[in-house]
NUDRENDREN-909685 format. One record per residue (C-alpha): residue in one letter; z, y, x; residue number from 1. Coordinates in nm, 4 decimals, always signed. Layout:
<node aa="a" z="Z" y="Y" x="X" i="NUM"/>
...
***
This chain:
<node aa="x" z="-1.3449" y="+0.0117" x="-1.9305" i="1"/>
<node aa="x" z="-1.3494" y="-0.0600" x="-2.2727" i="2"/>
<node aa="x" z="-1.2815" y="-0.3924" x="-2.5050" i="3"/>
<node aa="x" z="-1.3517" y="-0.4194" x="-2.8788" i="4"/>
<node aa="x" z="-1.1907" y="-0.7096" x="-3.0835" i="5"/>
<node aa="x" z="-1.3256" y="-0.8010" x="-3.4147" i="6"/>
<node aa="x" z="-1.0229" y="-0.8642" x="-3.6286" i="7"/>
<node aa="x" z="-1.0824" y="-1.0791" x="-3.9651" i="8"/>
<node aa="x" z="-0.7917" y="-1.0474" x="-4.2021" i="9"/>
<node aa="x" z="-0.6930" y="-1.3346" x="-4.4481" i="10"/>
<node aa="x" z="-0.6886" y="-1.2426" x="-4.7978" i="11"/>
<node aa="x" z="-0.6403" y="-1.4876" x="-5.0816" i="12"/>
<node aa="x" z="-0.9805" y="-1.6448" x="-5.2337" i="13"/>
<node aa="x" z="-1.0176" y="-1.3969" x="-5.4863" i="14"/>
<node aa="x" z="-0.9993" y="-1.0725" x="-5.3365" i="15"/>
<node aa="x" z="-1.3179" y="-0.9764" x="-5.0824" i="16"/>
<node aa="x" z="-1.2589" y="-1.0567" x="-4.7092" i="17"/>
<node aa="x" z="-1.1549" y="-0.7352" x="-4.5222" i="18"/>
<node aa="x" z="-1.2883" y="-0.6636" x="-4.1773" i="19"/>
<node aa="x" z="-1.1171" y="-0.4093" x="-3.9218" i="20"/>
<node aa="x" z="-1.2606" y="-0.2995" x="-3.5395" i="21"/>
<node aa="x" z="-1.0043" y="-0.2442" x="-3.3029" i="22"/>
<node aa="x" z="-1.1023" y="-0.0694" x="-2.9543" i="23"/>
<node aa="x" z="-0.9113" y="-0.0949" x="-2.6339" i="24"/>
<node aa="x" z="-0.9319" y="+0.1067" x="-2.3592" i="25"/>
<node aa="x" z="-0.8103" y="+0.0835" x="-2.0330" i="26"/>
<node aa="x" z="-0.8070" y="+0.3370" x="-1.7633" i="27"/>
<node aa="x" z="-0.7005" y="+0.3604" x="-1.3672" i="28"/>
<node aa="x" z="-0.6372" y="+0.6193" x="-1.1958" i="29"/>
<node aa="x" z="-0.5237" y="+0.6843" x="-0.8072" i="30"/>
<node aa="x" z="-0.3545" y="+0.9578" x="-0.6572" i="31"/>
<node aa="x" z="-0.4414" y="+1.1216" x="-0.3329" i="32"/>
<node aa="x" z="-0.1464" y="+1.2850" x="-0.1732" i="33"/>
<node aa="x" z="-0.1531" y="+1.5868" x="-0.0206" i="34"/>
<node aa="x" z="-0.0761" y="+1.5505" x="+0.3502" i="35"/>
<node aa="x" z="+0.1387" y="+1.9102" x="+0.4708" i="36"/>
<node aa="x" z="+0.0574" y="+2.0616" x="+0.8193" i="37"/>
<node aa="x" z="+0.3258" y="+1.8995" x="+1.0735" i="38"/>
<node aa="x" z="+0.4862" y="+1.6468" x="+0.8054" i="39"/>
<node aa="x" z="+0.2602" y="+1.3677" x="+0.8272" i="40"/>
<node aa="x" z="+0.3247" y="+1.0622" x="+1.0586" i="41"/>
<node aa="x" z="+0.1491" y="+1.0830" x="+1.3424" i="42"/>
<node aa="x" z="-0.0286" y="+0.7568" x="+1.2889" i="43"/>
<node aa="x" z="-0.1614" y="+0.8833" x="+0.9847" i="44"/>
<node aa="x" z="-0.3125" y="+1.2256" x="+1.1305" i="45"/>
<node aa="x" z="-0.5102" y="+1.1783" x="+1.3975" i="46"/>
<node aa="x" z="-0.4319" y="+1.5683" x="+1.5323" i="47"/>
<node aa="x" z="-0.2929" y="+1.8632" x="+1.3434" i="48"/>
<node aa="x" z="-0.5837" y="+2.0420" x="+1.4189" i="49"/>
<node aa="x" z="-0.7711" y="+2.2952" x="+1.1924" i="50"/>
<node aa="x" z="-1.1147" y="+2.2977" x="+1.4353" i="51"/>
<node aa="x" z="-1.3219" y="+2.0264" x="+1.3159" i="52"/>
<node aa="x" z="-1.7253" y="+1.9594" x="+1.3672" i="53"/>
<node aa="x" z="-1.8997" y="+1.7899" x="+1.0502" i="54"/>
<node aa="x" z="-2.1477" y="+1.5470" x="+1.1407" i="55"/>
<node aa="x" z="-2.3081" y="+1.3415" x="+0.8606" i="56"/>
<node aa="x" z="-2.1531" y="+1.1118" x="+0.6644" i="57"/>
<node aa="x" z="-2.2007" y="+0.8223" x="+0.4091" i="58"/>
<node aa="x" z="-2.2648" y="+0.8189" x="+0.0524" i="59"/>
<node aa="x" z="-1.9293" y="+0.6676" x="-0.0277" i="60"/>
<node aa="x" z="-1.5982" y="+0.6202" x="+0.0882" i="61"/>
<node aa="x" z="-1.3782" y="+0.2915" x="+0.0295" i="62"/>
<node aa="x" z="-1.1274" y="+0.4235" x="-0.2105" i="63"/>
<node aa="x" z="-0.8437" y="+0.1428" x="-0.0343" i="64"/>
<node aa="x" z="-0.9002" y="+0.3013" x="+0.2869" i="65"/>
<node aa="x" z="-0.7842" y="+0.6585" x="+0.1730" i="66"/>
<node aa="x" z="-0.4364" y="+0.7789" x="+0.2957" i="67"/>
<node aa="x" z="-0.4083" y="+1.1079" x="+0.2102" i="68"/>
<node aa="x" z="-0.5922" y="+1.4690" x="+0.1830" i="69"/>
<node aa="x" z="-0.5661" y="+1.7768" x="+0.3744" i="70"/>
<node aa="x" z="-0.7092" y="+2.1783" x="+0.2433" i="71"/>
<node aa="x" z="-0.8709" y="+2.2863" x="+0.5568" i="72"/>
<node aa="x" z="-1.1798" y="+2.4526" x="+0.4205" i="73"/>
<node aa="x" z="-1.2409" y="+2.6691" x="+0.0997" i="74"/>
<node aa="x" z="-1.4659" y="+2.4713" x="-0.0431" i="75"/>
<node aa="x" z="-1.3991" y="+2.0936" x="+0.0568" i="76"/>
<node aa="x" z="-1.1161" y="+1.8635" x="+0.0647" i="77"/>
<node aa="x" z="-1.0441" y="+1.6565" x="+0.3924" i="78"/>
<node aa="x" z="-0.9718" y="+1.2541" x="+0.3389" i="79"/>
<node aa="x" z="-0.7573" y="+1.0420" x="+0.5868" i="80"/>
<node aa="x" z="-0.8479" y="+0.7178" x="+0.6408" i="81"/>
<node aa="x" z="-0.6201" y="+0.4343" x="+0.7577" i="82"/>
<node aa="x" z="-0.8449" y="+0.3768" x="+1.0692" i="83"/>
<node aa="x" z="-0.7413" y="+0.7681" x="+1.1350" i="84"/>
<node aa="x" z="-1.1158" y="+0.8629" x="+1.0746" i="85"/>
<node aa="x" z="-1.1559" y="+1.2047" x="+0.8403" i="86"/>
<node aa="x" z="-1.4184" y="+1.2620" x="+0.6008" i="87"/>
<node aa="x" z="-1.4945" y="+1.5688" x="+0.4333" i="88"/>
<node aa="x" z="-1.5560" y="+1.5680" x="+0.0259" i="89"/>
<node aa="x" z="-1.7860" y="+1.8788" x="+0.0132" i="90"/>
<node aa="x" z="-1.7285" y="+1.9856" x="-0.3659" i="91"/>
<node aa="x" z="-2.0091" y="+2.1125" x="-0.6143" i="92"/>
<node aa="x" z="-2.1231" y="+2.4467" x="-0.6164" i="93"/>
<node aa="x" z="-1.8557" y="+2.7086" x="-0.7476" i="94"/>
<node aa="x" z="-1.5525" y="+2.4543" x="-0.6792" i="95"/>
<node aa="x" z="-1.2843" y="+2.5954" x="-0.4787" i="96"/>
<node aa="x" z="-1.0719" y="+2.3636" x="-0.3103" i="97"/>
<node aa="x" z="-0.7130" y="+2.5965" x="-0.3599" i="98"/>
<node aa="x" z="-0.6978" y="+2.3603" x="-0.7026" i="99"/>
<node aa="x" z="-0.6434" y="+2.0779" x="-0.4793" i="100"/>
<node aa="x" z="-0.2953" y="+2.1711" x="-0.3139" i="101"/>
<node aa="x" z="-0.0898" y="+1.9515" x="-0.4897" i="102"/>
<node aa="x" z="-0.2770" y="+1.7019" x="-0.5002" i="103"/>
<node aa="x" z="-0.5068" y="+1.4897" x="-0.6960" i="104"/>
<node aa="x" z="-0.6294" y="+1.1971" x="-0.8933" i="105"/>
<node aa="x" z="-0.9849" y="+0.9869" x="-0.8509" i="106"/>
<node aa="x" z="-1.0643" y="+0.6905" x="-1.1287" i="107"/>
<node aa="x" z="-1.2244" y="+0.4383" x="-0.9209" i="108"/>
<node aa="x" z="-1.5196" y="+0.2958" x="-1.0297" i="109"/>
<node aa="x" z="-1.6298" y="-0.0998" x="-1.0458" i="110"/>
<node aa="x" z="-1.7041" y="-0.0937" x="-0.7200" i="111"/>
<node aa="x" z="-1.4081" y="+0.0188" x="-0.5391" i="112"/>
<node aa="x" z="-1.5597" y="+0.3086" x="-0.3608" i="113"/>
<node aa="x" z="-1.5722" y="+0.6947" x="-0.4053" i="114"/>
<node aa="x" z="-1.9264" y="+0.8315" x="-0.4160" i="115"/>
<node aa="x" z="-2.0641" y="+1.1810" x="-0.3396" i="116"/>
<node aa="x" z="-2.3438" y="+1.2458" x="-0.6526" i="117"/>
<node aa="x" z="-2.1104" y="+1.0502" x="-0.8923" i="118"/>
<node aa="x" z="-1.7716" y="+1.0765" x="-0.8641" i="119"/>
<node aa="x" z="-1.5162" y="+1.3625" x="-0.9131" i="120"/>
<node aa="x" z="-1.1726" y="+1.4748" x="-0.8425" i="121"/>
<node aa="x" z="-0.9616" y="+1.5844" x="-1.0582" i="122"/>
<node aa="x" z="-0.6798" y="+1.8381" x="-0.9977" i="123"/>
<node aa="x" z="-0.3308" y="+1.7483" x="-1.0620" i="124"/>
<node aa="x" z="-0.3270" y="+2.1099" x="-1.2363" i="125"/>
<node aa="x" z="-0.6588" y="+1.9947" x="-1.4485" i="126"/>
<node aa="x" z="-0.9758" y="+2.1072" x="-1.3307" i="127"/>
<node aa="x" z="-1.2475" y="+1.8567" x="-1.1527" i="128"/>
<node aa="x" z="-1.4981" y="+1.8790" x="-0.9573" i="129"/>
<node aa="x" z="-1.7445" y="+1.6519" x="-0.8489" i="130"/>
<node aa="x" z="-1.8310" y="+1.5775" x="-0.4876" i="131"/>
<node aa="x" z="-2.1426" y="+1.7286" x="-0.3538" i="132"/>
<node aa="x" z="-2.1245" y="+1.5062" x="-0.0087" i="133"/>
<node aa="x" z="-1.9310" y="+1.3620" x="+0.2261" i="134"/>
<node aa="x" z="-1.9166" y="+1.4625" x="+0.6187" i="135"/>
<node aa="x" z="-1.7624" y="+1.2954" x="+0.9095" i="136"/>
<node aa="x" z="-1.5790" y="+1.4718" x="+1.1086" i="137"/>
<node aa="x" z="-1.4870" y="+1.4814" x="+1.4371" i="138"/>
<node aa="x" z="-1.2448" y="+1.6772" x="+1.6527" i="139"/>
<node aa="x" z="-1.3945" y="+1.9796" x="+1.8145" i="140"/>
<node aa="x" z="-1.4423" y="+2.0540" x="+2.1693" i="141"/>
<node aa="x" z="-1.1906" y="+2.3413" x="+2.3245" i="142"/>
<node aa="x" z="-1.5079" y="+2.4888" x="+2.4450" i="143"/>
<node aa="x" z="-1.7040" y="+2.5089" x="+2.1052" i="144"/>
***
């Protein structure tokens, strides 16, 4: 978001009037914790389980309803939801998700959500990558 002021600075009558642009920007950013195998409340991870189905998903994900993240898959990164529902941020082409470990930052846009085709995620050790799509998932059957 950005915010330019027009600044007009007094000078006496005989000198020439001096004008000056002055650009403001200001930025937001959210962290997404990383949630570790066994450590997470129980209320925040549905199961501790690694076996997980994708089924489609949405276009975008509420960014307030994000709790944490979880590396489950080489080339995604798993979001927690505060309902306990887990969506899968497939990342672009060539991203590997071992970046994401430690953790990472999103910059929400206007509307509040995280988008697959727009948004990105950015690495708390500096690389991004942008989200290909999202996937639901859903806990797989001991059979399957």
């Amino acid at each position: 978001m950005f915010h330019s002021v027009l600044l007009l600075l007094a000078a006496p009558a005989a000198e020439a009037v001096q004008w000056a642009q002055l650009s403001i920007e200001q930025r937001v950013i959210i962290r997404v914790p990383m949630m570790k195998k066994g450590k997470a409340p129980a209320r925040v991870v549905p199961q501790a389980r690694d076996d997980w189905r994708e089924k489609k998903g949405p276009r975008c994900i509420a960014l307030k309803s994000i709790r944490g993240a979880a590396i489950v898959v080489a080339e995604g990164v798993d979001l927690i939801l505060a309902d306990n529902h887990r969506y899968r941020a497939r990342l672009e082409r060539g991203c590997r998700s071992a970046g994401f470990y430690s953790g990472f930052y999103v910059e929400p846009d206007d509307d509040g959500s995280l988008c697959s085709g727009r948004d990105e995620l950015q690495a708390r050790s500096g690389p991004s990558c942008a989200i290909d799509s999202f996937r639901r998932l859903v806990e797989a059957e001991p059979d399957e």
